[in-house]
KOLMI-942163 format. One line per 3 residues: number of its first residue (from 1); their letters; for each residue x, y, z of C-alpha. Coordinates in nm, 3 decimals, decimal comma, always signed. Each point is the difference from the previous one (the first is absolute). Example, Ala and Ser with C-alpha at 12.3 -4.5 7.8 and 13.67 -1.06 7.14 Angstrom:
2
1> as> +1,230:-0,450:+0,780; +0,137:+0,344:-0,066
//
This chain:
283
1> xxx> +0,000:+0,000:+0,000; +0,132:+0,325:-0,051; +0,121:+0,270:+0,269
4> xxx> -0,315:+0,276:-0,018; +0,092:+0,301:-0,112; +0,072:+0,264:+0,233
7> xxx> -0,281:+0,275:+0,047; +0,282:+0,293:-0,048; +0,066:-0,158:-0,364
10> xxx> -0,373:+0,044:-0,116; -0,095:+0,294:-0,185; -0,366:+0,134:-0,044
13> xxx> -0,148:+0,063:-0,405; -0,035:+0,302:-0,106; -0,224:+0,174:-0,252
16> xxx> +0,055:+0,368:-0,041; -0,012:+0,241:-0,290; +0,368:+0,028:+0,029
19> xxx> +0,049:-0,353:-0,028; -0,247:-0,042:-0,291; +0,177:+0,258:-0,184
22> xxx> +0,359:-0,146:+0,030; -0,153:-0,369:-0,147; -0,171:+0,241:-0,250
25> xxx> +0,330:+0,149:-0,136; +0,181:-0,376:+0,016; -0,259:-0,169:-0,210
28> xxx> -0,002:+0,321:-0,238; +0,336:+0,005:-0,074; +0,007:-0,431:-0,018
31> xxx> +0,238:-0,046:+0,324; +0,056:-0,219:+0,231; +0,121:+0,054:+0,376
34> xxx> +0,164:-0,258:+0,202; -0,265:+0,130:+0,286; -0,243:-0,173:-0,189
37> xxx> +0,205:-0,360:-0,168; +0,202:-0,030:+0,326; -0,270:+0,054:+0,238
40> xxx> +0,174:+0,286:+0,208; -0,153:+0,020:+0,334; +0,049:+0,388:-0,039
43> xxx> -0,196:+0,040:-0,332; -0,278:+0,182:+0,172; +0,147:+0,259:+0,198
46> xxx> +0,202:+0,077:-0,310; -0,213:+0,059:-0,201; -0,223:+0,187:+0,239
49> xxx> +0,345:+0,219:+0,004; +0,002:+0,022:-0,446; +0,244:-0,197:-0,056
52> xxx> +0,089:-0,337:-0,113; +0,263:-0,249:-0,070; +0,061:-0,001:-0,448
55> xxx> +0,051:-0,388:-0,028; +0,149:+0,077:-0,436; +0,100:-0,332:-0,281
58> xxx> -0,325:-0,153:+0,148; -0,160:-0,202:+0,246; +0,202:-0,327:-0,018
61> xxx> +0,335:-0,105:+0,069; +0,284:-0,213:-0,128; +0,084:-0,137:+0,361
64> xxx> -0,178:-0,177:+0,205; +0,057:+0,147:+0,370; -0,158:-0,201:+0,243
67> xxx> -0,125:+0,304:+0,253; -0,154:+0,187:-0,285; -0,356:+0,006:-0,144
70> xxx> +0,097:+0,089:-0,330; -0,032:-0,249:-0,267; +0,320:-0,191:-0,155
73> xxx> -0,094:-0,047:-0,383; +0,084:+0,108:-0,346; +0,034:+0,381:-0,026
76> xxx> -0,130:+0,171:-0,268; +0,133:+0,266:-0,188; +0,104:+0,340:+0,144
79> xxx> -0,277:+0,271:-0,059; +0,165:+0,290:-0,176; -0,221:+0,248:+0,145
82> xxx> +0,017:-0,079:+0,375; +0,306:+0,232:+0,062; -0,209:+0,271:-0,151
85> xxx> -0,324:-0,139:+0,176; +0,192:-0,004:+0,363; +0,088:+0,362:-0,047
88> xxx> -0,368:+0,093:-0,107; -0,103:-0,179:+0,368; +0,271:+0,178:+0,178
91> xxx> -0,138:+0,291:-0,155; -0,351:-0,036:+0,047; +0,084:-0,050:+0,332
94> xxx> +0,172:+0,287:+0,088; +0,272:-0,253:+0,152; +0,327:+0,223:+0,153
97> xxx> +0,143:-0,374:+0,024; -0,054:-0,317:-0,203; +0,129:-0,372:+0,099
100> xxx> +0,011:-0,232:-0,346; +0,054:-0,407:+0,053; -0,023:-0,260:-0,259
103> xxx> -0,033:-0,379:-0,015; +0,322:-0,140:-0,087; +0,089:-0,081:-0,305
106> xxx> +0,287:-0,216:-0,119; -0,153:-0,090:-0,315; +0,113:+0,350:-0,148
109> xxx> +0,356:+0,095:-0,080; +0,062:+0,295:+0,288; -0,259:-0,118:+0,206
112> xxx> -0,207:+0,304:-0,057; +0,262:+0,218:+0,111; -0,088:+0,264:-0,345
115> xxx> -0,364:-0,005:+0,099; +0,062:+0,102:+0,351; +0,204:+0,283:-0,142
118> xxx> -0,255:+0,108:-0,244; -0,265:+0,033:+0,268; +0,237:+0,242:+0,183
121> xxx> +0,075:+0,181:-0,315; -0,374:+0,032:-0,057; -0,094:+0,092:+0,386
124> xxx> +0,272:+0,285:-0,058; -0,169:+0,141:-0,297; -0,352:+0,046:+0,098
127> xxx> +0,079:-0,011:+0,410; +0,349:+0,171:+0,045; -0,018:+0,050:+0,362
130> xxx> -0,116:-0,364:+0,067; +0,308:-0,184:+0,147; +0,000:-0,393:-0,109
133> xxx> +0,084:-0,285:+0,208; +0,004:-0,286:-0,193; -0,008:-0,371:+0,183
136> xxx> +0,158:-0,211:-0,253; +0,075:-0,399:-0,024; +0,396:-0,113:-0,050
139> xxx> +0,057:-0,016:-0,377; +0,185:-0,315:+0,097; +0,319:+0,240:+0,103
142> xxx> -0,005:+0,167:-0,374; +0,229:+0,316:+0,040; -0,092:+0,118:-0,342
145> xxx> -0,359:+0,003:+0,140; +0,112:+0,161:+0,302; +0,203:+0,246:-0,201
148> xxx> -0,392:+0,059:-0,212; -0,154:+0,079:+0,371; +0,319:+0,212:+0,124
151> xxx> -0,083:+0,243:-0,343; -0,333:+0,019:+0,107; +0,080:+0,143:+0,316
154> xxx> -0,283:-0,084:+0,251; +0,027:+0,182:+0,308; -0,059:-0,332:+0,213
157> xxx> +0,112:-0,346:-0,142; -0,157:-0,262:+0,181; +0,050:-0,369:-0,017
160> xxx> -0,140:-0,255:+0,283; +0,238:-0,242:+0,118; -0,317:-0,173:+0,087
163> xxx> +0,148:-0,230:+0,286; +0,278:-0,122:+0,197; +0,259:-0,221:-0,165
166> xxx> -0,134:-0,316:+0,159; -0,310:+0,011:-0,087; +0,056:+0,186:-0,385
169> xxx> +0,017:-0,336:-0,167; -0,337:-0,154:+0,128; -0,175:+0,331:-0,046
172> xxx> +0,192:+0,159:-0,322; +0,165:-0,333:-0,176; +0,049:+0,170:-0,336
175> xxx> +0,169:+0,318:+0,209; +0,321:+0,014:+0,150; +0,067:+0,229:+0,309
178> xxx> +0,387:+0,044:-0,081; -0,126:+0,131:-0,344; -0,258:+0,283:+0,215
181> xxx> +0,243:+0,140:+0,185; +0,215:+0,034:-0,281; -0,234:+0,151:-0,195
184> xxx> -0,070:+0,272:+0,317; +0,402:+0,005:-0,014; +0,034:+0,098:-0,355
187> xxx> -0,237:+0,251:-0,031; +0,098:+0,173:+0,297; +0,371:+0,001:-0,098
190> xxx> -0,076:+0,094:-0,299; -0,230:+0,308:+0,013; -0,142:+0,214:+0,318
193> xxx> -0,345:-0,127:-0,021; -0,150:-0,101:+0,314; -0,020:-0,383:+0,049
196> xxx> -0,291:-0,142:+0,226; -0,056:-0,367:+0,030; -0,252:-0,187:+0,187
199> xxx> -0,060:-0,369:+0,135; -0,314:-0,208:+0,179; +0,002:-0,173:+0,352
202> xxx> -0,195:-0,306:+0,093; +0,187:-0,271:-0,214; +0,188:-0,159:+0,229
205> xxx> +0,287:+0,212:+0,051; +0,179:+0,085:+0,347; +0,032:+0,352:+0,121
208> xxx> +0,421:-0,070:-0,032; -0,119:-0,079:-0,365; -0,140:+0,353:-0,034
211> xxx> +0,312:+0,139:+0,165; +0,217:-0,179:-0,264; -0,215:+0,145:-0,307
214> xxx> -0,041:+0,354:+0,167; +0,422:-0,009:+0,013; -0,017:-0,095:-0,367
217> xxx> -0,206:+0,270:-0,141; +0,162:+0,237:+0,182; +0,379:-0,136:-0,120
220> xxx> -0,140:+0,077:-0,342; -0,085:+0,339:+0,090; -0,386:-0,027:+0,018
223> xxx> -0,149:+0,346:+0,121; -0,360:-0,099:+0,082; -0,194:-0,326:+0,135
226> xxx> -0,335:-0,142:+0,029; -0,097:-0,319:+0,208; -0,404:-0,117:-0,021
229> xxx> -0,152:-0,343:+0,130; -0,030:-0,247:-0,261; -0,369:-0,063:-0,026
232> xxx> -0,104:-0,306:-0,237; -0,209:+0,062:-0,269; -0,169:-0,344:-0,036
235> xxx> +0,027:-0,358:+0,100; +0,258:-0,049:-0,291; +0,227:+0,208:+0,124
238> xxx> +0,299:+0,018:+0,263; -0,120:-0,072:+0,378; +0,017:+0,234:+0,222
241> xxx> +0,292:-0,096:+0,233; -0,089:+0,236:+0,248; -0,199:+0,344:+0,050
244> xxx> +0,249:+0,258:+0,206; -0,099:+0,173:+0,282; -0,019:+0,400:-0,008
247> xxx> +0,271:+0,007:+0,339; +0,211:-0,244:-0,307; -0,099:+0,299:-0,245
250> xxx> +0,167:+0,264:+0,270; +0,327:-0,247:+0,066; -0,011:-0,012:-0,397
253> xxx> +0,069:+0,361:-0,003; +0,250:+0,013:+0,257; +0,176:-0,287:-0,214
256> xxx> -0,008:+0,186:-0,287; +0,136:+0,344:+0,169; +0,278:-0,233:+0,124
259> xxx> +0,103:-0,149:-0,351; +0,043:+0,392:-0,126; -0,326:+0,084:-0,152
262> xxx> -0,146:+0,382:+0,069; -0,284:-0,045:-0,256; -0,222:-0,293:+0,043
265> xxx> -0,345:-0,092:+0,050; -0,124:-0,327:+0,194; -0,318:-0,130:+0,088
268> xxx> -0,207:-0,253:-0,035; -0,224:+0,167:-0,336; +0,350:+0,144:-0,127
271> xxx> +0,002:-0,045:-0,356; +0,268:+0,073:-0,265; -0,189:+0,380:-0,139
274> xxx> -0,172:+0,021:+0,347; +0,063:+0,334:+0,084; +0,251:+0,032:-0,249
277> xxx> +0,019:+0,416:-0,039; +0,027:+0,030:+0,376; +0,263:-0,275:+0,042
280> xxx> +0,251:+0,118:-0,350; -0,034:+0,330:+0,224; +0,142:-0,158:+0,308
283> x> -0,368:+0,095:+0,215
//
C-alpha cells in the first residue's frame, strides 16, 4: 500500500479569470507547458500569478525517465513557428520573466539546442525586457550544442541534475550524472550566465547522499538550487521511498548553506521554475 500523501503536499483547484486567460493564450498560440504534461503540483497558483512553464519540440520525449509523467515515444517534427508562438505568449502575457523546458530529444542532431536559441531570439524581439531562463535536457555532453545555447545568451541556464548519484541509474538510466555536472561545468566556465540546477528527494537517497551531490554542483560552480519532494504521478511510476518532513525541509537548508550555496530554494512543492524570478534575483 502506498505511504498517503502528506496534507502540506495537496494543493486546492483553481478557476479564476486569470487562470482561464493564461490556458487561453497557451492553446492560442498551440503550446504546451510542462505544468500541464508533468503534472506540477504548482500549476495552479501559477497560473493564478500569469505565468506558466513553455514546455517547446512537443509533448513527448526520447527518454524514458522513470519519475516523470511525460510520455517516452516517437517525436515528431519540430514546429517552426513555436519560437515565434512562445514569444507571442510571453507577450500576451505581459511576462517580465519567462522559464522555457523541452522534452528531450536525442533523436535530433543538437538536441534542440538551435530551437532553444531561436525562442530567445524571438522573446528578445517582441519582449526585450523579458529575461529567459531556459531549463534544458543534456544534449548528451554536445559542446557544439552548448556553444548554440552560450550564443543565445539566457540570463539563467538551468539543467536538473534530477537525483543523487545512487539512485540516477534506476530513476534516469539513459542519463548520466558525471555528464550533468559537466554540462553545469562547461557552461559556466565558459560564459557568465547564471547556472541553477535542481534535484528530487524521496527515492531512496541518504541525507550524506544529498551532501555529496550539493558538494558536486557547487565544485562545478552552480549559482542557484532547487530541491522538491518527488511525488509519483501514477502507479507506473517510481515509489515513493519516503515523504520528508518540513523540520527535514529546514535541516535541508542548513545543509545546503553549509555546502556553499547563497541562492537556493527548498521545500517540499519546490519545483525547477517555482519561483524562478525571485530566486535568479537571490530573494
Amino acid at each position: 500500500m502506498r505511504e498517503r500523501l502528506p496534507e502540506f503536499l495537496k494543493r486546492p483547484i483553481l478557476d479564476t479569470e486569470t487562470t482561464r486567460n493564461v490556458r487561453r493564450v497557451l492553446r492560442n498560440n498551440c503550446l504546451n507547458t510542462v505544468c500541464e504534461n508533468a503534472r506540477c503540483p504548482n500549476k495552479n497558483e501559477c497560473y493564478t500569478k500569469n505565468t506558466a512553464t513553455f514546455l517547446i519540440m512537443g509533448n513527448v520525449c526520447t527518454r524514458n525517465c522513470r519519475y516523470c509523467n511525460i510520455s517516452c515515444e516517437r517525436p515528431e517534427a519540430l514546429d517552426p513557428m513555436e519560437p515565434e508562438n512562445v514569444a507571442k505568449a510571453v507577450a500576451d502575457l505581459g511576462l517580465k520573466y519567462s522559464v522555457i523546458t523541452s522534452v528531450t530529444r536525442d533523436d535530433l542532431p543538437d538536441g534542440g539546442a538551435e530551437h532553444f536559441a531561436r525562442c530567445i531570439e524571438e522573446i528578445r524581439k517582441l519582449s526585450p525586457v523579458t529575461r529567459v531562463e531556459i531549463l534544458t535536457p543534456d544534449f548528451k555532453g554536445n559542446k557544439d550544442a552548448l556553444e548554440v545555447i552560450i550564443a543565445a545568451r539566457p540570463d539563467v541556464f538551468n539543467h536538473n541534475i534530477e537525483t543523487v548519484e545512487n539512485v540516477f541509474k534506476t530513476a534516469r538510466p539513459q542519463g548520466n550524472y558525471r555528464t550533468s555536472l559537466e554540462v553545469l561545468k562547461y557552461i559556466k566556465e565558459n560564459s557568465n550566465i547564471k547556472t541553477k540546477s535542481g534535484l528530487m528527494i524521496g527515492l531512496g537517497e541518504t541525507f550524506e547522499q544529498i551532501e555529496t551531490t550539493f558538494n558536486d554542483l557547487r565544485a562545478v560552480g552552480c549559482d542557484i538550487l532547487t530541491v522538491g519532494q518527488y511525488i509519483q504521478p501514477s502507479k507506473q511510476h517510481l515509489e515513493v521511498a519516503k515523504y520528508y518532513s518540513l523540520e527535514e525541509y529546514e535541516e535541508l537548508k542548513a545543509l545546503a548553506r553549509k555546502c556553499g550555496f547563497k541562492n537556493f530554494q527548498i521545500g517540499p512543492l519546490v519545483r525547477s521554475s517555482y519561483h524562478a524570478a525571485a530566486l535568479a534575483d537571490g530573494q
